[in-house]
C-alpha positions as CSV (number, residue, x, y, z in Angstrom):
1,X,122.7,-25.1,12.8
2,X,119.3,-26.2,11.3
3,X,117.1,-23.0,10.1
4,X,113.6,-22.6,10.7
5,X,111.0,-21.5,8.6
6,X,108.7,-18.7,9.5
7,X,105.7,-20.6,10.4
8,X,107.6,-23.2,12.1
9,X,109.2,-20.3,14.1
10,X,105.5,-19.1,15.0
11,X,104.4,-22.5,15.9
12,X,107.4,-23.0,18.5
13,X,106.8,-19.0,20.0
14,X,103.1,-20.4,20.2
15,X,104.0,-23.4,21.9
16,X,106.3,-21.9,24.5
17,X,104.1,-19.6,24.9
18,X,101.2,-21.5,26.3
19,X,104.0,-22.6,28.9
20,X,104.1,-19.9,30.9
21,X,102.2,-19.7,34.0
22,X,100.8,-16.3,34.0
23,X,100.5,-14.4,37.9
24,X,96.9,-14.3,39.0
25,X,95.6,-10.8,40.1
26,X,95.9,-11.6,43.6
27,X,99.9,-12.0,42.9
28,X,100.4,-9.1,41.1
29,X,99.0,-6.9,43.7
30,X,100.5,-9.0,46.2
31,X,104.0,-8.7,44.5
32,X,103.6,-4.7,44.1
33,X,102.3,-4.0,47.1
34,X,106.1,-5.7,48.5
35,X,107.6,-3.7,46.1
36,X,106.7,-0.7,47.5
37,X,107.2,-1.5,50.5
38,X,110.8,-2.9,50.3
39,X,111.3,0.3,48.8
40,X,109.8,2.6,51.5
41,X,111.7,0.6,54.0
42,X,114.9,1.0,51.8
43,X,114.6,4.9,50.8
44,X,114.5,5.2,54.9
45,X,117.4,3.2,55.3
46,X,119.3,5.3,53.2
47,X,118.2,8.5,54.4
48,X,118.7,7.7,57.3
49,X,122.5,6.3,56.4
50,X,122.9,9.7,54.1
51,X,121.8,12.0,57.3
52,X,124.4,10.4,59.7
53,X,127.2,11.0,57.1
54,X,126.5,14.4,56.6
55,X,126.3,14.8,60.1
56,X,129.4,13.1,60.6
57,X,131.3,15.7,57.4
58,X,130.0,18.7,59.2
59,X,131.6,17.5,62.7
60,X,134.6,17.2,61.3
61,X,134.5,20.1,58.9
62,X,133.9,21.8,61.9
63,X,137.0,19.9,63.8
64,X,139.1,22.1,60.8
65,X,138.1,25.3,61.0
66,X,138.5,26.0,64.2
């Protein structure tokens, strides 16, 4: 494997760099307003998921002590 020197090593980071296609505000906003809302919808989901197995443990802890 060839090495690289320090500068050339800079020079390719540089180079890739101006590659990347940054976001535009708009995007990012866009992108984090889903965000929270996938994880509104999904925190109800799994209350919602969590409250019908407890209610499901009590029924049938309550099925055993009687």
């Amino acid at each position: 494997m060839a090495k690289t020197s320090p500068i050339e090593f800079i020079q390719q980071v540089r180079a890739e760099t101006r590659k990347v296609v940054w976001p535009t505000r708009r995007e990012t906003i866009m992108t984090g307003v889903m965000v929270m809302i996938m994880t509104l919808i999904l925190g109800i989901f799994f209350f919602v998921i969590d409250s019908g197995f407890e209610a499901l443990v009590k029924l049938l802890l309550g099925f055993a002590t009687k």
